[in-house]
Rosetta silent file (secondary structure, phi, psi, omega in degrees, C-alpha in Angstrom):
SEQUENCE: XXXXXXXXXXXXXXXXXXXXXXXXXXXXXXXXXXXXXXXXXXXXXXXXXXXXXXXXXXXXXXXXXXXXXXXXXXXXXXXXXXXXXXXXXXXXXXXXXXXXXXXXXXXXXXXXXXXXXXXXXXXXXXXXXXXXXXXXXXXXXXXXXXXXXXXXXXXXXXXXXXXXXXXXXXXXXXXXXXXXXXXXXXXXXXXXXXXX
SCORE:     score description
SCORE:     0.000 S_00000001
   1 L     0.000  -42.983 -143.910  105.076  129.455  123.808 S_00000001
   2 H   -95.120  -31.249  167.788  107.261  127.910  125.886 S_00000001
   3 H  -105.528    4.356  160.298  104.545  125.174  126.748 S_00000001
   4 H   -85.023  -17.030  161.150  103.743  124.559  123.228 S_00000001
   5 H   -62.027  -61.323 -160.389  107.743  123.764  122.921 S_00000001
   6 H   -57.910  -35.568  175.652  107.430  121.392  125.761 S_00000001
   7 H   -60.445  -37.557  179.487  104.294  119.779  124.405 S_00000001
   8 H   -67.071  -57.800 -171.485  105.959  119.075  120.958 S_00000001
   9 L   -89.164   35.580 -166.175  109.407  117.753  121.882 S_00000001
  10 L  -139.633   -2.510 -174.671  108.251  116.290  124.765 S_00000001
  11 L    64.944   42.322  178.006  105.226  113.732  122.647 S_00000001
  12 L  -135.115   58.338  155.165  102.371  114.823  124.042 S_00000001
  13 L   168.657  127.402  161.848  100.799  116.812  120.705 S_00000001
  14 L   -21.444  -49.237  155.885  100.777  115.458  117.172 S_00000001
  15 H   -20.571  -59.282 -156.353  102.227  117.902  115.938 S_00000001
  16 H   -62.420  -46.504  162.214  105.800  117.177  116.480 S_00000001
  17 H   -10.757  -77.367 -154.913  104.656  113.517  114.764 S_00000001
  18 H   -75.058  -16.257 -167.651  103.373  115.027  111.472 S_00000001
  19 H   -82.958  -56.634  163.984  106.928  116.959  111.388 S_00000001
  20 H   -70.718  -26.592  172.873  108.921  114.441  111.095 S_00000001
  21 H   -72.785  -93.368 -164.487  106.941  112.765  108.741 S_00000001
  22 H   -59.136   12.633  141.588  107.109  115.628  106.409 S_00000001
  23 H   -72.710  -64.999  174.490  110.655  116.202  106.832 S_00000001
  24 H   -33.829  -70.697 -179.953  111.342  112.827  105.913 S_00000001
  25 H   -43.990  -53.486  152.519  109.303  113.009  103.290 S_00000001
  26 H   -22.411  -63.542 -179.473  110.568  116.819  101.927 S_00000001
  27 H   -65.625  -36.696 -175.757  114.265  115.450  102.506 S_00000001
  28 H   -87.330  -13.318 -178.960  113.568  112.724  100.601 S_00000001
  29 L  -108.952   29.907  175.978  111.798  114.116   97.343 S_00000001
  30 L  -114.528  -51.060  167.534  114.126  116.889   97.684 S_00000001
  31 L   -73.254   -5.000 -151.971  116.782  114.948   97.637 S_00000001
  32 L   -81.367  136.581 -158.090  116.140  112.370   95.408 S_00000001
  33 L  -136.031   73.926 -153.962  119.103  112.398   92.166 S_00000001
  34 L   -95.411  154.457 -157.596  117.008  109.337   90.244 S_00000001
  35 L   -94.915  168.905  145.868  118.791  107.629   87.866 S_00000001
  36 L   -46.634  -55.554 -179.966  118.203  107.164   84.003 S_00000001
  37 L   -41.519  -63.173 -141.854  117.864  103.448   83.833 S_00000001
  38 E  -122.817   98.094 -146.217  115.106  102.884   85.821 S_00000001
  39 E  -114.364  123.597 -167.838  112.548  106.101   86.314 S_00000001
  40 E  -124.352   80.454  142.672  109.755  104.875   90.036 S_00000001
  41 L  -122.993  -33.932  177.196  108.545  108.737   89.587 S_00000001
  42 L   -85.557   43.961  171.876  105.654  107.744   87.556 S_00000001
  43 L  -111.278 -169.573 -145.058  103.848  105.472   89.525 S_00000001
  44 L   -58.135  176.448 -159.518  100.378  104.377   89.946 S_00000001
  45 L   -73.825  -24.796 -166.110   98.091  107.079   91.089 S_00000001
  46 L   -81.766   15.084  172.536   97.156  105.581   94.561 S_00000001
  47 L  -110.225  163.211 -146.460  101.212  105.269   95.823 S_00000001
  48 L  -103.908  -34.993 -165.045  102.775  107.657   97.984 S_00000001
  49 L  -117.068  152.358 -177.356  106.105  107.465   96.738 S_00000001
  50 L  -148.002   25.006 -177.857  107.989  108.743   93.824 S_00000001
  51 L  -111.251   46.877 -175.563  111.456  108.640   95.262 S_00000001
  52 E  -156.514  162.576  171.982  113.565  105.616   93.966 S_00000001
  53 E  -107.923  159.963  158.438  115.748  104.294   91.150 S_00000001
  54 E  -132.415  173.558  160.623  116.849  101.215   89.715 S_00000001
  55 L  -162.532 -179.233 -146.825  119.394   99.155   88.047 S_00000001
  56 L   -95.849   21.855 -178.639  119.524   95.600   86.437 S_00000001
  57 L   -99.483  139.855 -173.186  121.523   93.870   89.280 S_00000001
  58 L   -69.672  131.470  178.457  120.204   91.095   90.819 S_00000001
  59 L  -134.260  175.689 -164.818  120.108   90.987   94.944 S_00000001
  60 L   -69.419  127.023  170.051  120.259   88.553   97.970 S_00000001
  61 L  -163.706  156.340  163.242  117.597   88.746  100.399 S_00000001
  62 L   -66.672  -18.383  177.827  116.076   86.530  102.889 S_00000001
  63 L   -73.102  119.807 -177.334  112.235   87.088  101.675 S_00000001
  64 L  -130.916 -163.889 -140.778  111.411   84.493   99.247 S_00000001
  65 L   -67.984  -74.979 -149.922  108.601   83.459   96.596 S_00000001
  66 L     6.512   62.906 -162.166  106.119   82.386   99.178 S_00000001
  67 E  -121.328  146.985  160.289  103.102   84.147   97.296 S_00000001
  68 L   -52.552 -125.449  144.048   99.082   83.781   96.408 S_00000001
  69 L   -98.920  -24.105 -167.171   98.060   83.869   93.075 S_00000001
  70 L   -88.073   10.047  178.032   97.862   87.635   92.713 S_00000001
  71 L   119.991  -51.490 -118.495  101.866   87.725   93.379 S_00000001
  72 L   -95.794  128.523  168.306  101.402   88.833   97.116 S_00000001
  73 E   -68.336  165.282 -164.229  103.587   86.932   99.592 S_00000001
  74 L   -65.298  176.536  158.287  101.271   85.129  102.355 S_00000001
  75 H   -79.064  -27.265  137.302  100.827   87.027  105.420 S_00000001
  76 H    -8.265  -73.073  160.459  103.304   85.314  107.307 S_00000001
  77 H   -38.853  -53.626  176.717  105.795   86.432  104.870 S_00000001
  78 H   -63.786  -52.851  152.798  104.629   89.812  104.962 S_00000001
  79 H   -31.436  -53.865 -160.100  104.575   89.624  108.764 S_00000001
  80 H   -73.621  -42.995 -147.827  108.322   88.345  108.588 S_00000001
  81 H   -98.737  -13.141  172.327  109.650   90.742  106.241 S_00000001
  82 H   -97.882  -14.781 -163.823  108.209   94.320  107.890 S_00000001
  83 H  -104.411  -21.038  173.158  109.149   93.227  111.421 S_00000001
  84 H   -76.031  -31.900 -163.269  112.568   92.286  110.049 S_00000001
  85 H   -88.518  -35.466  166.329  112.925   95.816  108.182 S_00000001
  86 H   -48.825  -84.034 -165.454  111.592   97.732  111.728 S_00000001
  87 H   -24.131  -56.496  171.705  113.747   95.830  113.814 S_00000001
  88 H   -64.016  -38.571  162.592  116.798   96.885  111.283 S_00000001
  89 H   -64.716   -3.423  168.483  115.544  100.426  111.573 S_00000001
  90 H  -108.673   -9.983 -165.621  115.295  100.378  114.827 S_00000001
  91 H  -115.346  -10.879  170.878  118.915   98.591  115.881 S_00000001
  92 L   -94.242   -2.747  175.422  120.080  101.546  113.304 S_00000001
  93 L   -88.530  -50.749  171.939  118.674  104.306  115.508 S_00000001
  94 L   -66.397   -6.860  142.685  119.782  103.086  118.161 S_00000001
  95 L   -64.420  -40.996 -155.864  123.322  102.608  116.768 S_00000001
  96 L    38.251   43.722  178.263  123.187  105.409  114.717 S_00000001
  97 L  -136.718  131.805  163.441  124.849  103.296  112.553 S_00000001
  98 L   -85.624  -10.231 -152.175  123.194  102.850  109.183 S_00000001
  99 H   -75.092  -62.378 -166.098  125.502  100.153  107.500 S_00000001
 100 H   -54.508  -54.664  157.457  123.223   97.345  108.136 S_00000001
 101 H   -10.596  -72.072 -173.944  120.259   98.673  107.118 S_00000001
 102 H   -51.464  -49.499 -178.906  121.789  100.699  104.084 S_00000001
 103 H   -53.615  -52.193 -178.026  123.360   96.724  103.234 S_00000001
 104 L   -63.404    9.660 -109.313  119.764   94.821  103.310 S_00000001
 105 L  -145.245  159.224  159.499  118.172   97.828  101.356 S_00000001
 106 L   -74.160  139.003 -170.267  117.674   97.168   97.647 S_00000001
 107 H   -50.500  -10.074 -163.531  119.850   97.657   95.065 S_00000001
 108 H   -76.466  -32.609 -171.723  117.673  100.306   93.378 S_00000001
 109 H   -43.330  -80.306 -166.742  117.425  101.704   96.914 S_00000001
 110 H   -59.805  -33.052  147.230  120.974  102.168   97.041 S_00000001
 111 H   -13.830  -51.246  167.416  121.362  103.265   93.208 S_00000001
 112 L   -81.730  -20.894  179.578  119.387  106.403   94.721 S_00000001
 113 L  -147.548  150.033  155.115  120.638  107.275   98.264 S_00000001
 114 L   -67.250  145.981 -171.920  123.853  107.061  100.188 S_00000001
 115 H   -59.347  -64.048  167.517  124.091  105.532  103.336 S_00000001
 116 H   -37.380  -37.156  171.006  125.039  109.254  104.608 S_00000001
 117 H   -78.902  -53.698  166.985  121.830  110.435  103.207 S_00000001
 118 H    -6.386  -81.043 -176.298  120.124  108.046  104.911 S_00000001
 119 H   -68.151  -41.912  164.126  121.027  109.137  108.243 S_00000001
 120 H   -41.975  -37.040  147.395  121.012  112.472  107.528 S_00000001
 121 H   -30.549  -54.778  170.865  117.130  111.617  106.859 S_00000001
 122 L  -112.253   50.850  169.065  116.268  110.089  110.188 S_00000001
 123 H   -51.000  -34.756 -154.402  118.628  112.509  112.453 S_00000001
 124 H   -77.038  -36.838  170.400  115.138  113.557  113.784 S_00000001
 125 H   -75.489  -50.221  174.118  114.573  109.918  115.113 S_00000001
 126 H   -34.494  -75.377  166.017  118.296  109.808  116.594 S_00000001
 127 L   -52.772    2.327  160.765  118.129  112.640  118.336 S_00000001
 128 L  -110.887   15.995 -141.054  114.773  111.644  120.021 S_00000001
 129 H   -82.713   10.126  176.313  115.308  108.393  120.240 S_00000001
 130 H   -63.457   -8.129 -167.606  115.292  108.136  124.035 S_00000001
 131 H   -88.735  -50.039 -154.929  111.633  109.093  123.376 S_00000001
 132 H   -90.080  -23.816  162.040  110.952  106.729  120.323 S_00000001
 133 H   -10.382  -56.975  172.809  113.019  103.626  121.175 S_00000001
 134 H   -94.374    4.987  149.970  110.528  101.645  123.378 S_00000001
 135 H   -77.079  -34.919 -179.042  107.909  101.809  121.128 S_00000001
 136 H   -64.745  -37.191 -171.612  110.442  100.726  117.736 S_00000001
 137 L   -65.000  -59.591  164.092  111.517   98.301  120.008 S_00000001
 138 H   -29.411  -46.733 -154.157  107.637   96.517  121.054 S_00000001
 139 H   -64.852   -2.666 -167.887  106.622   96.771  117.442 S_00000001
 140 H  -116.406   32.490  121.785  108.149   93.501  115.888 S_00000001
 141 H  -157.832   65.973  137.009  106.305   91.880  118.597 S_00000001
 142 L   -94.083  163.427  176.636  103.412   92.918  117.824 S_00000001
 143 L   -90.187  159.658 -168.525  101.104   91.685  114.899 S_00000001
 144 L  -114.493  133.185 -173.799  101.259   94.768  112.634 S_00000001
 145 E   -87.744   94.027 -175.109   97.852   95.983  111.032 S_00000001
 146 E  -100.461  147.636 -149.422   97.939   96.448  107.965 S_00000001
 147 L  -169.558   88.274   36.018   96.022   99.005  105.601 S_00000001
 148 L  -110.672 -173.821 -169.876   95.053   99.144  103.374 S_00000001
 149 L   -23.995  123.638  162.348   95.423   95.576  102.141 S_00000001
 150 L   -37.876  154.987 -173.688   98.828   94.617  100.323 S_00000001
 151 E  -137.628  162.649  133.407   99.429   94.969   96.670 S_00000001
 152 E  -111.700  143.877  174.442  101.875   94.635   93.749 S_00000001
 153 E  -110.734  159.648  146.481  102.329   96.877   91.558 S_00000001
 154 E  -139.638  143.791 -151.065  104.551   96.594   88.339 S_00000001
 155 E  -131.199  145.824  176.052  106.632   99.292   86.940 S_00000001
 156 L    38.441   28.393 -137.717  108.650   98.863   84.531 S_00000001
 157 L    58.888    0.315  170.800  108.891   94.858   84.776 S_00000001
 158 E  -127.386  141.293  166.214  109.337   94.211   88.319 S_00000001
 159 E   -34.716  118.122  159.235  107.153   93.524   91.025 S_00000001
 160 E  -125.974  106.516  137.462  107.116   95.981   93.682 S_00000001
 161 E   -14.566   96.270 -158.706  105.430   95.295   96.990 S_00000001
 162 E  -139.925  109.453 -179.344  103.406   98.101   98.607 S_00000001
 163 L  -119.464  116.524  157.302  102.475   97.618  102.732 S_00000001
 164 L  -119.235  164.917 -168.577  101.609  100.369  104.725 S_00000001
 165 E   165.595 -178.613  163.334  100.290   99.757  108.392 S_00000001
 166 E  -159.699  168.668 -172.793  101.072   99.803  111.754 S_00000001
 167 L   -69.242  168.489  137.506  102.858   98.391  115.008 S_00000001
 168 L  -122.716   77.213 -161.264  100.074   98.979  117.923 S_00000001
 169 L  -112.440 -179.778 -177.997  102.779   99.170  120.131 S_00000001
 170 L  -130.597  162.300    3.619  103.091  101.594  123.094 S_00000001
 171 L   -75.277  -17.107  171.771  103.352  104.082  124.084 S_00000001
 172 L  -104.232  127.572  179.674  103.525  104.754  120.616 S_00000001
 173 L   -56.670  130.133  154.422  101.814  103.311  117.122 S_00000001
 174 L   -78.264   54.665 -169.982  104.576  102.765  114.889 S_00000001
 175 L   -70.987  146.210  179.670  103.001  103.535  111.341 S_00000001
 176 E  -159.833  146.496 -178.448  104.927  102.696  108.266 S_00000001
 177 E   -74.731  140.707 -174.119  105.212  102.880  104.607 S_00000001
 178 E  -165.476  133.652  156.995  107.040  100.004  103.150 S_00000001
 179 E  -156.488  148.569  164.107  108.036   98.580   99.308 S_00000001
 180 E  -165.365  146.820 -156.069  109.851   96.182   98.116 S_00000001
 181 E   -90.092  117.721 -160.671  111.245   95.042   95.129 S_00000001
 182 E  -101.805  149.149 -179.810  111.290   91.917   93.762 S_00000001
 183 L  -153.793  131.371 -144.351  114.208   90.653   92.099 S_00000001
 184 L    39.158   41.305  167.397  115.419   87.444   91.087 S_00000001
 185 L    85.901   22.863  173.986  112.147   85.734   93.010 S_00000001
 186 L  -129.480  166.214  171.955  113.293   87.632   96.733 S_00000001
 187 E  -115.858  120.589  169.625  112.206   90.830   97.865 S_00000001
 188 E  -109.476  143.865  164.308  114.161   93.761   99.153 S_00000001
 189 E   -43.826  117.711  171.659  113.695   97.223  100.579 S_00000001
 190 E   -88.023  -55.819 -166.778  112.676  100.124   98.214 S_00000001
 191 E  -133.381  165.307  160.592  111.309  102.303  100.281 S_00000001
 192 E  -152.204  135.105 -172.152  110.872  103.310  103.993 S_00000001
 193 E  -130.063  139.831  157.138  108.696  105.528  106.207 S_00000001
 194 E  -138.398  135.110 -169.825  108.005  105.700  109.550 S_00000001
 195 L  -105.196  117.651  173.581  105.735  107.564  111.268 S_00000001
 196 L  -110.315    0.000    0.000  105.691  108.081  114.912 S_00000001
């Protein structure tokens, strides 16, 4: 027992991985107090998530139109904008400070979760993060692999972004979940997952 402890909190079986992902996940559809306006629980059948809200305000974001014809910002873009939201997820674990993060995050985001719920979310990376650190850190420079292709979807009238993929960074792959919402022609954070 005792080396089946060590092996989990210590990264060397999958386990502990798969834990945290479905805590996150758990906490977050557990948690989730979705608003009237704007109902993300009915979306298409191949997304993952069913945890967010909206509301009609427009917000600020550095991500701009820079899209193909099917909507989908280039890959560049796409490039720029998940290695910007790791990096902020990664300078908030290592902070344990949430504010920035919680600030870039979309309004719909924030419509749905509290900054405190946030953190309460990823305690499980804080408290490892002497483990997970030098891998969050490597991944935004790396190119990130993405999979399957990007999409938009649109619910309710807005665009939402949907990336999932991963860092190949070491010692650990940095897989993640990603949306974002577009609103007034920029894109912001909907959603976030990360898988270590």
């Amino acid at each position: 027992m005792k080396n089946l402890i060590t092996r989990i909190f210590l990264g060397k079986d999958d386990r502990f991985g798969a834990m945290i992902a479905f805590g996150i996940v758990a906490l977050i559809a557990l948690g989730c107090s979705c608003g009237d306006k704007f109902d993300l629980s009915n979306l298409a059948k191949n997304d993952n998530s069913n945890r967010t809200a909206a509301n009609s305000s427009t917000d600020d974001t550095p991500f701009g139109d820079d899209t193909n014809a099917d909507g989908v910002p280039s890959d560049t873009a796409i490039q720029s904008m998940i290695k910007e939201t790791t990096a902020d997820f990664t300078n908030a674990i290592e902070s344990e400070d949430f504010s920035s993060l919680y600030a870039k995050s979309s309004s719909d985001f924030q419509s749905t979760y509290t900054e405190d719920q946030m953190k309460d979310v990823f305690k499980t990376f804080v408290t490892n993060k002497k483990r997970i650190l030098p891998s969050l850190k490597k991944a935004p420079d790396t190119t990130a692999e993405l999979s399957p292709k990007p999409s938009i979807r649109t619910e309710k009238g807005l665009q939402i972004l949907v990336v999932n993929g991963k860092f190949p960074s070491k010692p650990y792959p940095v897989k993640f979940e990603y949306e974002y919402v577009k609103r007034g022609g920029e894109w912001k954070m909907l959603k976030l997952i990360i898988n270590m």
